[in-house]
C-alpha positions in Angstrom: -14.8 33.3 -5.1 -11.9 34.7 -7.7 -8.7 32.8 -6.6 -5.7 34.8 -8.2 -2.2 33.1 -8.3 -0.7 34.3 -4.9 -4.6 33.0 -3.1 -3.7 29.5 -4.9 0.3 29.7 -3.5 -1.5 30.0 -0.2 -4.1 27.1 -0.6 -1.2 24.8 -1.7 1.1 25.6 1.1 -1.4 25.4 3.8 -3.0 22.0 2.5 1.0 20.5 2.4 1.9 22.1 5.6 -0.8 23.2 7.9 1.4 23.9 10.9 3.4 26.7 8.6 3.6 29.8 10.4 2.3 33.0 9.2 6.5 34.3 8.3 6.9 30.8 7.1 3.8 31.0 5.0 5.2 34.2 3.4 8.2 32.6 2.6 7.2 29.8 0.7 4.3 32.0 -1.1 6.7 35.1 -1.7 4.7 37.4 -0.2 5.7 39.7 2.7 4.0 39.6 6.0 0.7 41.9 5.9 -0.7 40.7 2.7 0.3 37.3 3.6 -2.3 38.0 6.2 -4.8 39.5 4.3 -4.9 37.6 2.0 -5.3 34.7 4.3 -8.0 36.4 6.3 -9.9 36.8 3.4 -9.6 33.4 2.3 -10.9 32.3 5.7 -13.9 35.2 6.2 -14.9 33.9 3.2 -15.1 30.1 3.9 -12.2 28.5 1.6 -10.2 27.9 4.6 -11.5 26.0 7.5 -10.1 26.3 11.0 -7.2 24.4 12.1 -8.4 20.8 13.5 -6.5 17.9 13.7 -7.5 14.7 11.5 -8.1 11.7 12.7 -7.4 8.4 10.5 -10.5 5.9 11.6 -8.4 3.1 11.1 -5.8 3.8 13.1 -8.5 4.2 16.5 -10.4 1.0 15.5 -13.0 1.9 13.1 -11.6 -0.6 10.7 -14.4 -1.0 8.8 -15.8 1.8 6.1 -19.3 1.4 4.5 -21.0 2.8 1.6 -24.8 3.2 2.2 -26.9 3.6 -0.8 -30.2 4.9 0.6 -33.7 5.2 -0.6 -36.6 7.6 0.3 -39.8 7.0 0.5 -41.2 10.0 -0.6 -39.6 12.6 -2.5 -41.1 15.8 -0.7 -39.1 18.6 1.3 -40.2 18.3 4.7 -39.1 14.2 4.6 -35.9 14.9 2.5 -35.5 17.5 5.3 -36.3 15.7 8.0 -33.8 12.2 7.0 -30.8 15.0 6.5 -31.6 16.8 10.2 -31.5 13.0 11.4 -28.8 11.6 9.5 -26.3 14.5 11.0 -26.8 13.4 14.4 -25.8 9.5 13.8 -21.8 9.9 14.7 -20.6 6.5 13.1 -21.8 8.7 9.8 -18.6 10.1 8.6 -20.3 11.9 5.2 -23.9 12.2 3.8 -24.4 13.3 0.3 -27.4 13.8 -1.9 -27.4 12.6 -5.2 -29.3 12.2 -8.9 -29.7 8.7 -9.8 -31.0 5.4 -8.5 -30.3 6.6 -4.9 -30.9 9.9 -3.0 -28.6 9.5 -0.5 -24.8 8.0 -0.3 -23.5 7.6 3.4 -20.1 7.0 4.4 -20.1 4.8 7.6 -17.5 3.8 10.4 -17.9 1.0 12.0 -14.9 -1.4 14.5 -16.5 -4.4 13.4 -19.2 -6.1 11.1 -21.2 -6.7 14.4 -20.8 -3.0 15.0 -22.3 -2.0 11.9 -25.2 -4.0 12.2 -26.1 -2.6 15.3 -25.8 0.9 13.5 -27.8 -0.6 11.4 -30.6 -1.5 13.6 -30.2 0.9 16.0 -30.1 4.1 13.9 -29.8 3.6 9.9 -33.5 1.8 9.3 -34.6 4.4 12.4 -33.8 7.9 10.1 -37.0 9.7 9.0 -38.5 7.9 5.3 -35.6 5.5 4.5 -37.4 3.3 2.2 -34.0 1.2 1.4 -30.2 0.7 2.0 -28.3 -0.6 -0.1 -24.5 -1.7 1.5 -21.2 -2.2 0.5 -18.4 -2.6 2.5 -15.1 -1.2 0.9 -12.0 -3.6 1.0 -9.0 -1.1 0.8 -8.7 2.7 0.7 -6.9 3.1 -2.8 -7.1 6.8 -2.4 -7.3 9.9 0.0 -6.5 13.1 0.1 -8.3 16.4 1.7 -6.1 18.6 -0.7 -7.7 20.5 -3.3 -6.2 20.4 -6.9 -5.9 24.4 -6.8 
């Protein structure tokens, strides 16, 4: 997708202010009402923009404890890489799932309200996801940094 300046004015103002409306959007971007709204349709038709939703901070409902899970496959062939990711999705204390290059194929980011908690993630879905052959964990000790805004 080709950003030009005014799409990036956009992208800022909505990641500072989501509630902006779409005059108050035009304001701070400079532009004037209907290509405000093109331009913002466009940028949502074509995926850079997600839907409104509010963000809830884990912490802050009792999920006080974030994990890092380092996982293993067994076997490196579609259908079981396939097969963990279709599984992994449905696990709700799993916030994120990425693949990766390296020692591990998989990185999960867990919630979890206690350490007792976790474990019975742990046993009850983690070691039960299609070919996990190992998981390696580590419990973060403070969030340093987060942020959902893009540098655009």
């Amino acid at each position: 997708m080709q950003l030009d300046e005014p799409d990036r004015r956009i992208l800022r103002a909505l990641q500072d202010e989501p509630e902006l409306t779409l005059r108050e959007l035009g304001e701070v971007t400079g532009l004037s009402h209907s290509p405000c709204w093109r331009r913002l349709k466009r940028l949502q038709d074509e995926g850079a923009i997600s839907p409104k939703r509010f963000v809830v901070d884990p912490e802050a409902v009792g999920f006080e404890i974030l994990v890092l899970c380092f996982v293993k496959i067994s076997h490196h062939q579609r259908d079981r890489l396939r097969a963990f990711e279709e599984a992994v999705v449905k696990v709700p204390e799993v916030m994120q799932c990425h693949s990766l290059t390296g020692e591990y194929d998989y990185v999960l980011q867990v919630v979890a309200t206690s350490v007792r908690d976790y474990e019975a993630t742990v046993k009850n879905a983690l070691v039960e996801l299609p070919n996990v052959q190992s998981i390696n964990t580590s419990f973060t000790l403070k969030r340093v940094k987060h942020t959902l805004n893009v540098p655009v």
